[in-house]
FIKOLZA-1660 file (N, C-alpha, C; in steps of 0.1 Angstrom, whole numbers, plus 5000, padded with zeros to 4 digits):
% residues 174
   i   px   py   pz ch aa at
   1 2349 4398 2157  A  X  N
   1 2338 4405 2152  A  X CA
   1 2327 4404 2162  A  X  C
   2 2317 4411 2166  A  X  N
   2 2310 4416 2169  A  X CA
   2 2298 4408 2168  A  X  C
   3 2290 4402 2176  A  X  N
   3 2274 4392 2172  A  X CA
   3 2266 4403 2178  A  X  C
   4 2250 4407 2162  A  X  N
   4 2245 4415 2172  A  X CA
   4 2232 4410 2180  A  X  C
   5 2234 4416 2191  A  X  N
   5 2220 4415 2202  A  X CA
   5 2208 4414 2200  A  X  C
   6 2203 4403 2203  A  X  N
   6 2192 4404 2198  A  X CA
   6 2182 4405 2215  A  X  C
   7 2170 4410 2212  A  X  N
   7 2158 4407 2226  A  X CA
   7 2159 4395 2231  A  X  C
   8 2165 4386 2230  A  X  N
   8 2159 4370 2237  A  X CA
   8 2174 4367 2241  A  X  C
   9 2188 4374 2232  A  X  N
   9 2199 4373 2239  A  X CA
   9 2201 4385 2249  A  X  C
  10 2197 4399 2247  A  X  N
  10 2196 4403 2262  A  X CA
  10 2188 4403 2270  A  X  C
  11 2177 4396 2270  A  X  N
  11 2168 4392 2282  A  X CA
  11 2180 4378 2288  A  X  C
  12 2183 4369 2278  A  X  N
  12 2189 4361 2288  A  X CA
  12 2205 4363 2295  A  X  C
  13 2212 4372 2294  A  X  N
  13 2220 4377 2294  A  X CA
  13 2218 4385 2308  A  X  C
  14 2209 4389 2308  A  X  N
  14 2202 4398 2321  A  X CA
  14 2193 4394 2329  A  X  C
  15 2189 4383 2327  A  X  N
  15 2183 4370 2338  A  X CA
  15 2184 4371 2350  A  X  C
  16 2200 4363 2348  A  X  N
  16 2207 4362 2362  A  X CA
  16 2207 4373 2370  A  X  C
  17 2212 4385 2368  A  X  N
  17 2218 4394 2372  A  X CA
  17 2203 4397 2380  A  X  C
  18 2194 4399 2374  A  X  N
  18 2177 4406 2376  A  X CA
  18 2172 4395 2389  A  X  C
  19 2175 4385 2385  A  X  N
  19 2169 4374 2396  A  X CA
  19 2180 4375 2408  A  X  C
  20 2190 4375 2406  A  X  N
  20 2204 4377 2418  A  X CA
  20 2197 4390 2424  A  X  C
  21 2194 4405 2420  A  X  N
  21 2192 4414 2428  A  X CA
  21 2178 4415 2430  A  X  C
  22 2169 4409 2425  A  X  N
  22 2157 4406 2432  A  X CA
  22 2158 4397 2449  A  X  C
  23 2166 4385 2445  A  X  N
  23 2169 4377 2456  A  X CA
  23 2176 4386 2467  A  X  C
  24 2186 4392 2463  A  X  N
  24 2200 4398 2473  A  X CA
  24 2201 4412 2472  A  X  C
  25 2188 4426 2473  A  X  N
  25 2191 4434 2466  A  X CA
  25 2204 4443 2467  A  X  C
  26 2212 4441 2481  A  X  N
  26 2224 4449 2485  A  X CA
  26 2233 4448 2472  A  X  C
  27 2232 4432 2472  A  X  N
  27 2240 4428 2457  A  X CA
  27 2242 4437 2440  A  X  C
  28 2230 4448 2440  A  X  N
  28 2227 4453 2430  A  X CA
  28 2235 4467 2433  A  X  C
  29 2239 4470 2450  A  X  N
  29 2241 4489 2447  A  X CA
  29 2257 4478 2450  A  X  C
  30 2264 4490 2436  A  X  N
  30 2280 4493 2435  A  X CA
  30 2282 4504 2436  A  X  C
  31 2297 4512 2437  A  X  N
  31 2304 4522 2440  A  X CA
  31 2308 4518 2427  A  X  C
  32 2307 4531 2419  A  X  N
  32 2317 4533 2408  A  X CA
  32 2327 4545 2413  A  X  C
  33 2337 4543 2407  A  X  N
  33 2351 4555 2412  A  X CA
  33 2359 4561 2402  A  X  C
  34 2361 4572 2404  A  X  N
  34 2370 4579 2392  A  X CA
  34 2386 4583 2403  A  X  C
  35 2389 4587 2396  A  X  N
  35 2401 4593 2400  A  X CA
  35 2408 4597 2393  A  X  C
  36 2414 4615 2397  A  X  N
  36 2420 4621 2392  A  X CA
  36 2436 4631 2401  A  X  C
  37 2444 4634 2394  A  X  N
  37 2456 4643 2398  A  X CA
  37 2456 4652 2392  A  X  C
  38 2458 4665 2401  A  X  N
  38 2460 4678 2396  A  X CA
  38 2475 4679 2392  A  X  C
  39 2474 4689 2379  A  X  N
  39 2485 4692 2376  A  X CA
  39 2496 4700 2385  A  X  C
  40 2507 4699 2389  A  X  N
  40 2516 4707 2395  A  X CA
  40 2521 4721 2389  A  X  C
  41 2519 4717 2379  A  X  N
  41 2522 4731 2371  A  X CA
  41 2509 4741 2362  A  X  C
  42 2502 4733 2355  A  X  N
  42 2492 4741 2349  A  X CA
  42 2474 4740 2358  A  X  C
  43 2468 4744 2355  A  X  N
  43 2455 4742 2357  A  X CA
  43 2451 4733 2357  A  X  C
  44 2453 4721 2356  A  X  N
  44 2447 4709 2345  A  X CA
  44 2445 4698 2360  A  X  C
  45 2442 4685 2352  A  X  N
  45 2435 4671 2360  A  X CA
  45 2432 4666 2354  A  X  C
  46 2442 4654 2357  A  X  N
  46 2443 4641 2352  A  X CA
  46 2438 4631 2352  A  X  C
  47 2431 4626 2345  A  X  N
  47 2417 4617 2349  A  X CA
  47 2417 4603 2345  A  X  C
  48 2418 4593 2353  A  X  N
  48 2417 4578 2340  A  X CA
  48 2407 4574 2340  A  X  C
  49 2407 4571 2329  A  X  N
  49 2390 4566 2325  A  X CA
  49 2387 4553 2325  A  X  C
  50 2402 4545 2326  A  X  N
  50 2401 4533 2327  A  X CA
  50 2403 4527 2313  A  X  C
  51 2405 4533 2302  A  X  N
  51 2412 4533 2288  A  X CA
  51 2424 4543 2287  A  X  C
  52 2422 4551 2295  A  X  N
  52 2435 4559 2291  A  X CA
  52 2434 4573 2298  A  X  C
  53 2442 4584 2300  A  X  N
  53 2445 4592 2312  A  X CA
  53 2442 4606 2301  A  X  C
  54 2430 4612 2304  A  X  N
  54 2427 4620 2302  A  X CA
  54 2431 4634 2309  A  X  C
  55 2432 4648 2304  A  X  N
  55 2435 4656 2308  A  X CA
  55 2426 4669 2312  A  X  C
  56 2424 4676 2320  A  X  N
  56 2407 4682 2318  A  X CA
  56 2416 4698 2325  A  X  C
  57 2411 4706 2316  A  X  N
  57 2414 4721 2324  A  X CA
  57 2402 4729 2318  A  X  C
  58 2404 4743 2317  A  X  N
  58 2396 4756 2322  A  X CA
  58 2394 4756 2308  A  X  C
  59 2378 4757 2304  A  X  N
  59 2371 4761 2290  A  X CA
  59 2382 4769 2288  A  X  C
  60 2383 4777 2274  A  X  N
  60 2384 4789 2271  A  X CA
  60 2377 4801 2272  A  X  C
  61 2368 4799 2275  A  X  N
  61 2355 4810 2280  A  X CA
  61 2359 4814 2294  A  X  C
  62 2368 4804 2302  A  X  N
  62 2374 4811 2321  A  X CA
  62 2390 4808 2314  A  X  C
  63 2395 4813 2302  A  X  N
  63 2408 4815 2303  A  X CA
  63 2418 4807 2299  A  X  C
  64 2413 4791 2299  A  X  N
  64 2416 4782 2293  A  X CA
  64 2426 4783 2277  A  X  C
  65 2432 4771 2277  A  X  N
  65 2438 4768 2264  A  X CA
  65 2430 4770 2251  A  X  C
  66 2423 4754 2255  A  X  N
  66 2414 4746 2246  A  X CA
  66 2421 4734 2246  A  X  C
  67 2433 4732 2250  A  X  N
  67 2444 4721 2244  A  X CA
  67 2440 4713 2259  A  X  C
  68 2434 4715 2267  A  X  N
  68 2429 4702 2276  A  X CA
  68 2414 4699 2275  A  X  C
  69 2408 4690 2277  A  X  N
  69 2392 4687 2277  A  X CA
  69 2383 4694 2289  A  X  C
  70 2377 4698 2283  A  X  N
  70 2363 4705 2295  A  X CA
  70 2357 4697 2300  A  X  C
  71 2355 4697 2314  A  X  N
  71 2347 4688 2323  A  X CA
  71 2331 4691 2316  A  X  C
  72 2330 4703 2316  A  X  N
  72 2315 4707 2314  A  X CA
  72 2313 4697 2302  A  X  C
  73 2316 4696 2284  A  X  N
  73 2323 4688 2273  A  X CA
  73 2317 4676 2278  A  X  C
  74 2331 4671 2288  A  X  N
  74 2329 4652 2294  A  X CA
  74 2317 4649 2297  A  X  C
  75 2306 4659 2305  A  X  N
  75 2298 4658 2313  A  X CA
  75 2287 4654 2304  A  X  C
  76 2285 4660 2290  A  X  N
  76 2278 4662 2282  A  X CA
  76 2280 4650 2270  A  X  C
  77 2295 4646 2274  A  X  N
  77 2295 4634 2262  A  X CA
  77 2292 4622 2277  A  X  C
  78 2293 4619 2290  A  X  N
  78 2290 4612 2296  A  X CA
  78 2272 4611 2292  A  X  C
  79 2267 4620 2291  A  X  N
  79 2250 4620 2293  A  X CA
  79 2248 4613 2276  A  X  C
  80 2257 4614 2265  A  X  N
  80 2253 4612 2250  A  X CA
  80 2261 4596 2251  A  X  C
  81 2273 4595 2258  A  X  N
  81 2275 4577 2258  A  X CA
  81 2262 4573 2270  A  X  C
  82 2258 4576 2276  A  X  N
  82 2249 4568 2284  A  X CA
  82 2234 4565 2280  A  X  C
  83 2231 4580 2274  A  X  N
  83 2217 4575 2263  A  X CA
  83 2217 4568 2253  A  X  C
  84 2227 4570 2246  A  X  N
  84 2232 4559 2237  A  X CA
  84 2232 4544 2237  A  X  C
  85 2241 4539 2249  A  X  N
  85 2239 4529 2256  A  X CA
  85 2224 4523 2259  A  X  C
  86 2219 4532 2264  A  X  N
  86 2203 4529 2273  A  X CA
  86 2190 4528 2256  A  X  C
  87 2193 4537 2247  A  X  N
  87 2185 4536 2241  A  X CA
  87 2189 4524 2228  A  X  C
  88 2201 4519 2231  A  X  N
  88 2202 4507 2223  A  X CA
  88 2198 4491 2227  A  X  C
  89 2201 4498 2238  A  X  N
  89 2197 4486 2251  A  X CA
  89 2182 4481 2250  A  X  C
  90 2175 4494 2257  A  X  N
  90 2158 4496 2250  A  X CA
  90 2155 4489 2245  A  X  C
  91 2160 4496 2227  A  X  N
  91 2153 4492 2216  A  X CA
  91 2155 4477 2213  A  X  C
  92 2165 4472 2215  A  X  N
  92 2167 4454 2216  A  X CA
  92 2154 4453 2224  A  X  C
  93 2156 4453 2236  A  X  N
  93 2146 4448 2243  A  X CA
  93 2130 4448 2239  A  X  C
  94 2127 4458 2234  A  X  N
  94 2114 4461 2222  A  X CA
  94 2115 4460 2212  A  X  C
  95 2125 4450 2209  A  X  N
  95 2124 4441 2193  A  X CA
  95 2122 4456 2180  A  X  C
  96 2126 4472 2187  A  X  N
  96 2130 4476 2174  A  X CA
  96 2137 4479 2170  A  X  C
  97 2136 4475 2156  A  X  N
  97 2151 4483 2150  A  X CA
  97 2155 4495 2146  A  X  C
  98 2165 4498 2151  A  X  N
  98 2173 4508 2146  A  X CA
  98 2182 4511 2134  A  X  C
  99 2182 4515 2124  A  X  N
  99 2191 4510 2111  A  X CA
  99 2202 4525 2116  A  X  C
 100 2199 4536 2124  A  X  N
 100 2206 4544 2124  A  X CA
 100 2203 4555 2136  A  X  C
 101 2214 4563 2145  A  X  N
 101 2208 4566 2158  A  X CA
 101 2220 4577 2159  A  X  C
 102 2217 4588 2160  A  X  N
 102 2227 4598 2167  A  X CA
 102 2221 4606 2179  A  X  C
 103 2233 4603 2185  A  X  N
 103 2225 4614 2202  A  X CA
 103 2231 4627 2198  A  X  C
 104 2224 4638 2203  A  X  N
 104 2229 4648 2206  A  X CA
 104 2227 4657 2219  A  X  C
 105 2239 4660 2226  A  X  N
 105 2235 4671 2239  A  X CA
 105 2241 4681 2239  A  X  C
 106 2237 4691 2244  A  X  N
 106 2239 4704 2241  A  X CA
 106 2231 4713 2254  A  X  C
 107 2243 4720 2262  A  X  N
 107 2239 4728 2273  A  X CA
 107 2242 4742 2278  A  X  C
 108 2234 4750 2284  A  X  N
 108 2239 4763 2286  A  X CA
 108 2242 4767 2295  A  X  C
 109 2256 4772 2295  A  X  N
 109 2264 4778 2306  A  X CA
 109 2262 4796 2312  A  X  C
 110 2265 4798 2319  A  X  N
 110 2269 4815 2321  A  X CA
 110 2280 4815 2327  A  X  C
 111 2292 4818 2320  A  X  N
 111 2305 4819 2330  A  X CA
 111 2309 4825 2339  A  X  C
 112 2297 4836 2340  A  X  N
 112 2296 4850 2351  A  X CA
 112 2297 4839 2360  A  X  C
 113 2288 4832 2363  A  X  N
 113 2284 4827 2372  A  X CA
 113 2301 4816 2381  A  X  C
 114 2303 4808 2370  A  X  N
 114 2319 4802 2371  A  X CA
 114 2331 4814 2376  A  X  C
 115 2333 4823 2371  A  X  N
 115 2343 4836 2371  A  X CA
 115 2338 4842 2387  A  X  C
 116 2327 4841 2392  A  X  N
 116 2323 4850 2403  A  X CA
 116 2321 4862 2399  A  X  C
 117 2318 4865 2386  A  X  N
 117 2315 4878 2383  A  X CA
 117 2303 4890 2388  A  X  C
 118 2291 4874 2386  A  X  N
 118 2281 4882 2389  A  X CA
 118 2270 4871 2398  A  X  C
 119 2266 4875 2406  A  X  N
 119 2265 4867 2421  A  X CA
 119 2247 4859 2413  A  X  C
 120 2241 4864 2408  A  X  N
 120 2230 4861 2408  A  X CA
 120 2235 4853 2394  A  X  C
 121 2245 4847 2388  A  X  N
 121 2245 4839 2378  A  X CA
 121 2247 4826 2381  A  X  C
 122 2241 4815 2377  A  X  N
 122 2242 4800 2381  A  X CA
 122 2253 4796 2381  A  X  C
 123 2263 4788 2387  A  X  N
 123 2273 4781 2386  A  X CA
 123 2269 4768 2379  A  X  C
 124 2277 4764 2369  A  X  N
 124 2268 4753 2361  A  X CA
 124 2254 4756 2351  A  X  C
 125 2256 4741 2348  A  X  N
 125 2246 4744 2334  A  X CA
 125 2232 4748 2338  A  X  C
 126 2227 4759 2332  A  X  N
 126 2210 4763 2334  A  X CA
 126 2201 4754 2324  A  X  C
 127 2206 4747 2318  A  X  N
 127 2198 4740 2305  A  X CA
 127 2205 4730 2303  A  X  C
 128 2198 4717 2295  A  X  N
 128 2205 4708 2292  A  X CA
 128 2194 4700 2280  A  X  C
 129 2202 4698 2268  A  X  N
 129 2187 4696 2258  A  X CA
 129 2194 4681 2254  A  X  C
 130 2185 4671 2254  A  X  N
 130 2194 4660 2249  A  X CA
 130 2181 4654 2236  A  X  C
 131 2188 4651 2225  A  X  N
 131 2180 4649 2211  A  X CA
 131 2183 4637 2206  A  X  C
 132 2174 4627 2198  A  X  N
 132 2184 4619 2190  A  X CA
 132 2174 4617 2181  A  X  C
 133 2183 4618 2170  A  X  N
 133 2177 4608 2155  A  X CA
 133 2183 4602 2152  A  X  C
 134 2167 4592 2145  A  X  N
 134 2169 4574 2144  A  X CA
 134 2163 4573 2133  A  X  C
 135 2165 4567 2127  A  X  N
 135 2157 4558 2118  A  X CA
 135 2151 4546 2121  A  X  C
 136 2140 4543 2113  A  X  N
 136 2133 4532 2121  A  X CA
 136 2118 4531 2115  A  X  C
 137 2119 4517 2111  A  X  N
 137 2100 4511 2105  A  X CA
 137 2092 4511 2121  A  X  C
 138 2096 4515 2129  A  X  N
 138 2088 4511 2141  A  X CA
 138 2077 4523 2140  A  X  C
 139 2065 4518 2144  A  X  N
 139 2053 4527 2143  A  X CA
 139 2058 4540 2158  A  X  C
 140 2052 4552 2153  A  X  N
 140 2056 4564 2163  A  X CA
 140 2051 4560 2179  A  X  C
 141 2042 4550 2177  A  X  N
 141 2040 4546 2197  A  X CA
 141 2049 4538 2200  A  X  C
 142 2054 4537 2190  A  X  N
 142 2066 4522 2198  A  X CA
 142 2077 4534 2199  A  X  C
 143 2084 4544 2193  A  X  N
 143 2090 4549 2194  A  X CA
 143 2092 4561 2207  A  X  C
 144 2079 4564 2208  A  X  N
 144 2077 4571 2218  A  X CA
 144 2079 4566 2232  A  X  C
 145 2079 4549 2233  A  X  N
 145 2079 4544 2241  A  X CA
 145 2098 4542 2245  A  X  C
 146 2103 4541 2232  A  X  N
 146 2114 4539 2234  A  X CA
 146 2120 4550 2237  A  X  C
 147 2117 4561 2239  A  X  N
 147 2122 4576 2246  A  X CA
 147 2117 4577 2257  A  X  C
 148 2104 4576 2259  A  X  N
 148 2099 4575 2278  A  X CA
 148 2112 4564 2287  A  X  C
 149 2112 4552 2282  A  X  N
 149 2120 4545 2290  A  X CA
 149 2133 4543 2290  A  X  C
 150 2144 4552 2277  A  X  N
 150 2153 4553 2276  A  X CA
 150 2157 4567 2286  A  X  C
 151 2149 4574 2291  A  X  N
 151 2148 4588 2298  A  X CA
 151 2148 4580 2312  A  X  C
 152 2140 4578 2317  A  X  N
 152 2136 4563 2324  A  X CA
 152 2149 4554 2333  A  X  C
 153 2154 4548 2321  A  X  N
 153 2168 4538 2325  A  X CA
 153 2181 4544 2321  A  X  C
 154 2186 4557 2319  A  X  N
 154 2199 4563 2317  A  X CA
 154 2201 4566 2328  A  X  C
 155 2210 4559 2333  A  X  N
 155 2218 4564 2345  A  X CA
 155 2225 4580 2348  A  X  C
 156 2230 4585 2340  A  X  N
 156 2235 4600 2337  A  X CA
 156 2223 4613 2337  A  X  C
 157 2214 4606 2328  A  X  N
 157 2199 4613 2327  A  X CA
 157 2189 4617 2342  A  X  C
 158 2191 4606 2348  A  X  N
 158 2187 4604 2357  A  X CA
 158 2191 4611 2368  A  X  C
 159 2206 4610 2369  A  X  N
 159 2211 4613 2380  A  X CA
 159 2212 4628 2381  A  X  C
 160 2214 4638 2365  A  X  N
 160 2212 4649 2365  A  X CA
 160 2199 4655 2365  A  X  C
 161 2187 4647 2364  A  X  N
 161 2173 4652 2365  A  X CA
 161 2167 4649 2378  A  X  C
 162 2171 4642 2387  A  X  N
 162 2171 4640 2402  A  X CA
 162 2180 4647 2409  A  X  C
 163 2187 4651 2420  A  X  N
 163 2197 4654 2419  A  X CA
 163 2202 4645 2435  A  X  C
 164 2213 4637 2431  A  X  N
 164 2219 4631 2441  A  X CA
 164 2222 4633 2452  A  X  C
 165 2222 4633 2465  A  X  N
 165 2228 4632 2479  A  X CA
 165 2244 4639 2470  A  X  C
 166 2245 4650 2477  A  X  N
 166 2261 4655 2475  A  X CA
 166 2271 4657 2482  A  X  C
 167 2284 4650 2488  A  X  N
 167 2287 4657 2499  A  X CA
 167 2309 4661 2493  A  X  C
 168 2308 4665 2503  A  X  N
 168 2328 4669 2489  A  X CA
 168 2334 4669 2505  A  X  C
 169 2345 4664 2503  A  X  N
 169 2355 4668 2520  A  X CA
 169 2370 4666 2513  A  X  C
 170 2373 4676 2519  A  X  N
 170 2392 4681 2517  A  X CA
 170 2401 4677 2526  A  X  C
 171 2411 4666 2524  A  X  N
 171 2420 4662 2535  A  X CA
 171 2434 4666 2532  A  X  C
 172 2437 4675 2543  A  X  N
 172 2451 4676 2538  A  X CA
 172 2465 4666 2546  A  X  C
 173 2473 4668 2533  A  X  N
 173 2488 4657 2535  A  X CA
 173 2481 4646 2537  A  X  C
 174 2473 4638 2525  A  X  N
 174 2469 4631 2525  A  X CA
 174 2476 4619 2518  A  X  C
% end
């Protein structure tokens, strides 16, 4: 079973770690890695997630099944487990409670744009709205604070509201 977190158990929980990359900060940047296999036969790509080997092909909107998962989908539940994470994380840390918390994200596509249909349509999402209701005795400035810095410390949030150093290279008979 589960003990839950409290502010004084993740402040000390996160001590070391904070004082280690204060001291050493090389120590703090990692490489996270995914990896995936394309299908030999269908559209699809194979992805582990490190729980288990997901399968990801073509929306139904470019032609698709539906019977594989949408990267665009993953991308959007990667941004609602990561707020999630960050704003529970937070709210310990600001001693508030949460009795109840749902993320929601939700983004808009134009597939013209994916299909090459029509040149002046975006590839990827034009919009991206991320929402959550909570419950909570916490006064509305404490709450507001716990949305500035949950926006703040989401790794996903961040990385799609900044936009990363990008680079892609193709090797073949690799």
């Amino acid at each position: 079973m589960d003990t839950k977190i409290d502010a004084a158990s993740l402040r000390a929980m996160q001590a070391p770690l904070k004082e280690s990359y204060r001291n050493a900060p090389d120590a703090a940047t990692i490489t996270l890695k995914a990896h995936g296999e394309i299908d030999d036969v269908k559209i699809a790509c194979k992805v582990e997630t490190g729980r288990a080997i997901m399968e990801a092909g073509l929306h139904p909107a470019t032609g698709g099944s539906g019977a594989e998962l949408c990267s665009g989908d993953m991308l959007l539940e990667a941004l609602v487990a990561c707020a999630g994470v960050t704003l529970k994380a937070v709210a310990t840390a600001l001693d508030i409670n949460l009795t109840k918390g749902v993320i929601r994200a939700e983004g808009d596509l134009d597939f013209r744009g994916t299909l090459g249909v029509a040149k002046d349509a975006p590839v990827g999402f034009r919009a991206i709205r991320l929402a959550f209701d909570v419950e909570s005795e916490a006064p509305q400035e404490k709450l507001d604070t716990l949305l500035k810095l949950t926006e703040r410390y989401c790794v996903v949030f961040q990385t799609l509201n900044v936009k990363p150093e990008l680079t892609a290279t193709l090797k073949n008979g690799g």
